[in-house]
C-alpha positions as CSV (number, residue, x, y, z in Angstrom):
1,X,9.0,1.1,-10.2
2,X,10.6,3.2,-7.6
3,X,12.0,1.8,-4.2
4,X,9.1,3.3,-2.3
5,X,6.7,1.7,-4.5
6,X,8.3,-1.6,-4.0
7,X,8.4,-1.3,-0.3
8,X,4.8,-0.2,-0.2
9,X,3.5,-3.3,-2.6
10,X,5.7,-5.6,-0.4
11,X,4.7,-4.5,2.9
12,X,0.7,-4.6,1.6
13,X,1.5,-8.4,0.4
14,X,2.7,-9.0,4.2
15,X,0.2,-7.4,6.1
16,X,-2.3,-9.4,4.2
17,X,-0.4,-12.5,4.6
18,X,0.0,-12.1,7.7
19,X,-3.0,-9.9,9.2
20,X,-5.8,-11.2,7.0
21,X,-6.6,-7.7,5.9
22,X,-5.5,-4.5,4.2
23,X,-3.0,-2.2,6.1
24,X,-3.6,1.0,7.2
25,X,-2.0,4.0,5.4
26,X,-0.4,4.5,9.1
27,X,0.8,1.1,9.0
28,X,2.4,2.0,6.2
29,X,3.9,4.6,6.8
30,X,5.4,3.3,10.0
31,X,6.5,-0.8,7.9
32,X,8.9,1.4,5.6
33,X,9.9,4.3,7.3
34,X,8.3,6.5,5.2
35,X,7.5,9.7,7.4
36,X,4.2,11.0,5.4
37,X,0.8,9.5,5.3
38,X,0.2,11.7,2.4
39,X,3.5,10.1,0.5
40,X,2.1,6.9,1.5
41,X,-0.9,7.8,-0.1
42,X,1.0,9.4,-3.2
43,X,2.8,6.1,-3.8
44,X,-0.6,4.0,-3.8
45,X,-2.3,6.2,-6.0
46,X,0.8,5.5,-8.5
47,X,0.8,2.0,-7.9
48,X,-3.1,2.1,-8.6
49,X,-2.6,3.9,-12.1
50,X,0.5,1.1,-12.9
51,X,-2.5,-1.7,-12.4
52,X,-0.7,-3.5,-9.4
53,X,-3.2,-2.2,-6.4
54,X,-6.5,-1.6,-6.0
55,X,-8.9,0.1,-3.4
56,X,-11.9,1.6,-2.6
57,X,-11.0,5.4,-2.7
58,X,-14.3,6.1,-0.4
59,X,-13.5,3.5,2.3
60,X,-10.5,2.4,4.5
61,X,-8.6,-0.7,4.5
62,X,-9.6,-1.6,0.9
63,X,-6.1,-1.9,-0.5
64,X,-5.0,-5.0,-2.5
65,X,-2.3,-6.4,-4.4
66,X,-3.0,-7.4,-7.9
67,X,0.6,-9.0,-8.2
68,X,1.1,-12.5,-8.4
């Protein structure tokens, strides 16, 4: 797992800790200084195939951690 995929699992496991629902890909973006929404998007796609998120590709906010 790369740094950016770490940072982007971690900072989904705190929004939902904290927020009570899935972060934005703008949230993101902006919660580890990543400058792309498409990279954002890149990294969640690969963290999809890895089996340690899912989402709903045809709706927002549908990210979740499967990590325990």
């Amino acid at each position: 797992m790369t740094k950016n995929m770490l940072r982007i699992l971690e900072a989904v496991e705190d929004h939902w800790a904290i927020q009570g629902y899935a972060p934005s890909y703008r949230e993101l973006a902006a919660s580890t200084g990543l400058k792309s929404v498409s990279s954002v998007a890149e990294i969640v796609k690969r963290l999809e195939a890895d089996g340690l998120v899912t989402f709903k590709k045809d709706r927002k906010r549908t990210i979740k951690s499967l990590r325990n």
